[in-house]
RODO-2510 file (C-alpha; in nm, 4 decimals, decimal comma):
residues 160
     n   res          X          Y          Z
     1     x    10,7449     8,7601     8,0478
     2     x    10,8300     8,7024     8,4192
     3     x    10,8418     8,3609     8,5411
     4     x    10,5318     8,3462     8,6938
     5     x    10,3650     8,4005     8,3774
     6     x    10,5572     8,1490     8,1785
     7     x    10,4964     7,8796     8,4967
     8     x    10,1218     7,9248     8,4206
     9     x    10,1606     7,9400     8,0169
    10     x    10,3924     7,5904     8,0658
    11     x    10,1204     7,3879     8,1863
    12     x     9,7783     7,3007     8,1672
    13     x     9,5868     7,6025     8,3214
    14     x     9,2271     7,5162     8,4616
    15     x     8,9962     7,8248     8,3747
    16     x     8,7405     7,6508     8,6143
    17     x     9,0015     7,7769     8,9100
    18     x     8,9627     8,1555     9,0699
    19     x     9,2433     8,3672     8,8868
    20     x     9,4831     8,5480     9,1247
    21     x     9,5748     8,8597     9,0529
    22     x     9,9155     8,9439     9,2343
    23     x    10,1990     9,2272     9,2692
    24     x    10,5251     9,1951     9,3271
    25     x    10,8212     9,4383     9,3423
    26     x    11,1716     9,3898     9,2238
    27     x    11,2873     9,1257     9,5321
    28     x    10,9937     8,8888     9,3750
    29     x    10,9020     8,7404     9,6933
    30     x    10,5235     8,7663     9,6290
    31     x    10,6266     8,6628     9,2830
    32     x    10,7305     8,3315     9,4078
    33     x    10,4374     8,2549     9,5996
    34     x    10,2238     8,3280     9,3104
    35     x    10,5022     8,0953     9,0494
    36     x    10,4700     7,8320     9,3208
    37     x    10,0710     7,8066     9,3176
    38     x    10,0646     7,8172     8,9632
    39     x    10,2670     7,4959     8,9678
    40     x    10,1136     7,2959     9,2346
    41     x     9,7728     7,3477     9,0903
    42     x     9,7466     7,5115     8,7111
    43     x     9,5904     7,8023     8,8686
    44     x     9,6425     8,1197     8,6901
    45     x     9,8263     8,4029     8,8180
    46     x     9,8639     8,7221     8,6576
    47     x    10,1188     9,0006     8,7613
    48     x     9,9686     9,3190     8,8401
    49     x    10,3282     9,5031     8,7072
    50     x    10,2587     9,4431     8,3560
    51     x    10,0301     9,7024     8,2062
    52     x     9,8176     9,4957     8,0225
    53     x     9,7559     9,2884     8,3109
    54     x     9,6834     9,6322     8,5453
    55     x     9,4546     9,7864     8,2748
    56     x     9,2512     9,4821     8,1972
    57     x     8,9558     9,3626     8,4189
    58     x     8,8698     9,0734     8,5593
    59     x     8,5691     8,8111     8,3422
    60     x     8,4550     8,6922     8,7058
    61     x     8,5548     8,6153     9,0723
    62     x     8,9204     8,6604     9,1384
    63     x     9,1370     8,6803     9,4390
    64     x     9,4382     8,9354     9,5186
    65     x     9,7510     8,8527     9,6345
    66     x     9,9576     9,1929     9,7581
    67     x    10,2423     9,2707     9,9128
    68     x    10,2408     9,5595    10,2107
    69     x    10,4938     9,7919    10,2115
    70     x    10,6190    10,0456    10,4987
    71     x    10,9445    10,1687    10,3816
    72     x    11,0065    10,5609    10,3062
    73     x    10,6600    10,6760    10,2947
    74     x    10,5533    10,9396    10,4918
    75     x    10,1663    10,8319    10,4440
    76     x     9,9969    10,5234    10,5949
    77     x    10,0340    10,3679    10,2620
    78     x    10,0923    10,0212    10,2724
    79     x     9,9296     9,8693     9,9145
    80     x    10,1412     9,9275     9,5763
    81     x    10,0344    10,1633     9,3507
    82     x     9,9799     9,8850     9,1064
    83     x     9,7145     9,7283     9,3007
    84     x     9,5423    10,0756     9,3301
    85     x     9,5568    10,1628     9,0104
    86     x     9,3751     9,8373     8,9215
    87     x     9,1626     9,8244     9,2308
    88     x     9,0034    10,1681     9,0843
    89     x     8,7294     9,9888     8,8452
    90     x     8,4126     9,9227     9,0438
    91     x     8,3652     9,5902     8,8126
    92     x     8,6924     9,5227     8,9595
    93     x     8,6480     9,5667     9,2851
    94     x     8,2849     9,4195     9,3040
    95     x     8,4647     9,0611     9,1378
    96     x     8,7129     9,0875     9,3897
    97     x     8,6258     8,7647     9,6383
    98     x     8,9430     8,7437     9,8518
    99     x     9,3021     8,8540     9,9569
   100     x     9,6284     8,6687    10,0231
   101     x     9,9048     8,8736    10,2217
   102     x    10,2180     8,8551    10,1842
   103     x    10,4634     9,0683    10,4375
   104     x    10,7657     9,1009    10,6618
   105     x    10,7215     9,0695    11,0556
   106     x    10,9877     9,3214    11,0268
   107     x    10,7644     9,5783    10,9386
   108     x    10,6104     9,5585    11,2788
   109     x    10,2088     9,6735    11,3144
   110     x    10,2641     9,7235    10,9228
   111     x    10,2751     9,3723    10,8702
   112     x    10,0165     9,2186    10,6939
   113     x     9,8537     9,5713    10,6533
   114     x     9,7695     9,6433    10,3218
   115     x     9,5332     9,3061    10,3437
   116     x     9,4140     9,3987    10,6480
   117     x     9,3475     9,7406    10,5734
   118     x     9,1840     9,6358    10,1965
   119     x     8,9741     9,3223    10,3500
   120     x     8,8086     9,6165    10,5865
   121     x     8,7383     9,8555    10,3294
   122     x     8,6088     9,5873    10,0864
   123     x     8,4369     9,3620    10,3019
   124     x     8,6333     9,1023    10,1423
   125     x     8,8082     8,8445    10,3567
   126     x     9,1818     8,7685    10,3968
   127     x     9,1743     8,4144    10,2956
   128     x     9,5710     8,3483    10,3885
   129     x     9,8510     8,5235    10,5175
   130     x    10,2219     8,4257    10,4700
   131     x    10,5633     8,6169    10,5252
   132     x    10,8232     8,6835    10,2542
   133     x    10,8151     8,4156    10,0058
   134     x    10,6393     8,1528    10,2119
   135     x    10,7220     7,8288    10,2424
   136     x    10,6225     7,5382    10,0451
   137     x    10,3639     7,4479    10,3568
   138     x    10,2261     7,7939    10,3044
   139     x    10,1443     7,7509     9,9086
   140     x    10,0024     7,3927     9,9793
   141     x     9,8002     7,5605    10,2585
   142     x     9,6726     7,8404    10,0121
   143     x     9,6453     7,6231     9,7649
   144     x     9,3871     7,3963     9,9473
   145     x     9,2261     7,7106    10,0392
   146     x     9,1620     7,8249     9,7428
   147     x     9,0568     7,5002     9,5970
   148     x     8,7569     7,4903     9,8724
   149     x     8,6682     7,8455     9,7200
   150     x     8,6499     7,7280     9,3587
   151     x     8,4290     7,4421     9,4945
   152     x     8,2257     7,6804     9,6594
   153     x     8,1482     7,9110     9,3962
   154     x     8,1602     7,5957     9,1323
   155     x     7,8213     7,4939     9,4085
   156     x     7,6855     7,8884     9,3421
   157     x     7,6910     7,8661     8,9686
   158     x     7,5809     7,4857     8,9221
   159     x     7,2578     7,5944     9,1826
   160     x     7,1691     7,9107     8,9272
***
């Protein structure tokens, strides 16, 4: 179990809170964003590299967290193959309600990208952006964020 997953199985986890579904490769940067909002606010946070995880689908709204990547590739691919593969269920992608990047300004135009590039395709809007492993401002700054959008859609279904 990566950390991330046990800092969201430690504590209390409110089920009320949008889910955010995340990637991260082996430096973990993205990983500690996601660890760090699952302490600061219960929210759950589940790693797109486990398999389980990747293969499963999403009960409701949930928001992506993804790395871009520019490194060795020939193609203008910029979003892990993990996040495709589980981005390929139309549930999935209809439940989808927001991105967080994560990226490296030394990436140049490629930073940010694969948010960029997925928030035009899906119609879905980047709700934060933050480089490497953020800061502790950052998370605080998602994490408020993402509390108005659980407010919001708490609003949508209370009104139905």
């Amino acid at each position: 179990m990566r950390r991330a997953d046990a800092a969201a199985s430690d504590q209390t986890v409110d089920m009320r809170k949008i889910p955010v579904y995340y990637y991260s490769s082996s430096s973990n940067l993205t990983g500690r964003f996601a660890e760090a909002l699952a302490r600061i606010d219960g929210r759950r946070v589940l790693n797109l590299a486990r398999s389980d995880v990747r293969r499963g689908e999403p009960s409701g709204p949930w928001v992506l967290l993804t790395p871009s990547y520019k490194a060795g590739n020939a193609d203008e691919v910029t979003l892990p193959a993990g996040v495709r593969a589980f981005l390929r269920s139309p549930m999935t992608r209809r439940r989808m309600v927001g991105i967080i990047g994560s990226g490296n300004r030394n990436f140049g135009d490629y930073y940010q990208a694969a948010a960029r590039q997925l928030s035009q395709t899906s119609g879905r809007p980047v709700l934060f952006e933050f480089e490497l492993a953020g800061t502790r401002e950052d998370v605080e700054r998602c994490a408020a964020i993402l509390a108005t959008l659980d407010a919001a859609l708490d609003e949508v279904r209370n009104a139905g």
